[in-house]
C-alpha positions as CSV (number, residue, x, y, z in Angstrom):
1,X,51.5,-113.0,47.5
2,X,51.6,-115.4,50.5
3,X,51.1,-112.8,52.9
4,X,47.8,-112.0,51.4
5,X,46.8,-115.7,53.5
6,X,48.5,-114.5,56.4
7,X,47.0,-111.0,56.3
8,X,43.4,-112.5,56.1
9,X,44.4,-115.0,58.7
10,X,41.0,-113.3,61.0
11,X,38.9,-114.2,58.5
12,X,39.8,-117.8,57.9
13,X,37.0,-119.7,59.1
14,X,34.8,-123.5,58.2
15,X,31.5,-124.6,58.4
16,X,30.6,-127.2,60.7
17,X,30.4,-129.8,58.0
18,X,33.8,-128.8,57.0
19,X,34.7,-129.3,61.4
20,X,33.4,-132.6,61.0
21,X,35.4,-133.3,57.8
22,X,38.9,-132.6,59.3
23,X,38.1,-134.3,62.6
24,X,37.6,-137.4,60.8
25,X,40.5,-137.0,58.3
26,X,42.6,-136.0,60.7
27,X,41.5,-138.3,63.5
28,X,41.0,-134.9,66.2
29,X,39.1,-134.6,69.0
30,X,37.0,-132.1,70.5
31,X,39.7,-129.3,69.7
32,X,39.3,-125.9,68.1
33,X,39.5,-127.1,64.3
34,X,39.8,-123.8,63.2
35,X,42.2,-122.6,65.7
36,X,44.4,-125.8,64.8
37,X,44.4,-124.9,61.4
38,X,45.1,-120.9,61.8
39,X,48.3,-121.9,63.7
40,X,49.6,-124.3,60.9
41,X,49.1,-121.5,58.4
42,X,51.1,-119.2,60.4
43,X,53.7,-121.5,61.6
44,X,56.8,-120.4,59.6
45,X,57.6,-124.1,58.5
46,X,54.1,-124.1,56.4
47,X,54.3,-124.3,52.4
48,X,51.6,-121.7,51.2
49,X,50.8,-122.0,47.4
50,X,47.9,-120.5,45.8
51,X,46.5,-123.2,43.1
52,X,43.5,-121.1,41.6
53,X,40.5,-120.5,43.5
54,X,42.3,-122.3,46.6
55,X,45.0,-122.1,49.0
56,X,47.0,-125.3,50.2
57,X,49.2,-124.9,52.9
58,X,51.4,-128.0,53.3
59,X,52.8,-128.4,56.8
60,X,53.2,-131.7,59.3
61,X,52.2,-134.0,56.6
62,X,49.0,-132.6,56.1
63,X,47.3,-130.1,53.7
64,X,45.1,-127.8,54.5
65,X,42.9,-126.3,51.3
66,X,41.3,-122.6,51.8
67,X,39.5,-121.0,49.3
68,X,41.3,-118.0,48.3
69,X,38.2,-115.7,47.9
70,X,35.7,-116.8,50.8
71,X,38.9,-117.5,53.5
72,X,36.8,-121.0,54.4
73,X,38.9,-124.0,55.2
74,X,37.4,-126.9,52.9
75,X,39.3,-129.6,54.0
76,X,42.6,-130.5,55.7
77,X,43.7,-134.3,55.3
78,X,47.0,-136.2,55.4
79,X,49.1,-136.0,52.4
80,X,49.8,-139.1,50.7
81,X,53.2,-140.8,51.1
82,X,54.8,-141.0,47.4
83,X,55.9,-144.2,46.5
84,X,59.2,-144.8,45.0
């Protein structure tokens, strides 16, 4: 089922809210936010897990959320550190 993400990887895409949302989270800079993202998915050391109507792909210490039917990257932010 993962390679379904993969597969579709040509249609992943954001809006330019959603550019402006992972710049900031992410503290980028004038880079190709979707580009960056595309590259995380399909770097082999990514964690892909479908959650319902999303995607997370867990990779670096970040997460980057994908709606499963649209292919449009929501957000990508840091994952939190879990406390012991």
């Amino acid at each position: 089922m993962k390679e379904i993400l993969i597969e579709n990887i040509d249609k992943v895409h954001t809006t330019e809210m959603g550019i402006d949302r992972i710049r900031r989270n992410l503290g980028l800079s004038d880079i190709d936010v979707v580009a960056w993202c595309k590259e995380r998915i399909l770097d082999e050391k990514s964690i892909k897990e479908r959650k319902g109507k999303n995607w997370y792909v867990h990779i670096d210490g970040c997460v980057i959320t994908v709606n499963a039917g649209s292919y449009t990257i929501i957000t990508c932010h840091k994952e939190l550190e879990q406390r012991q």
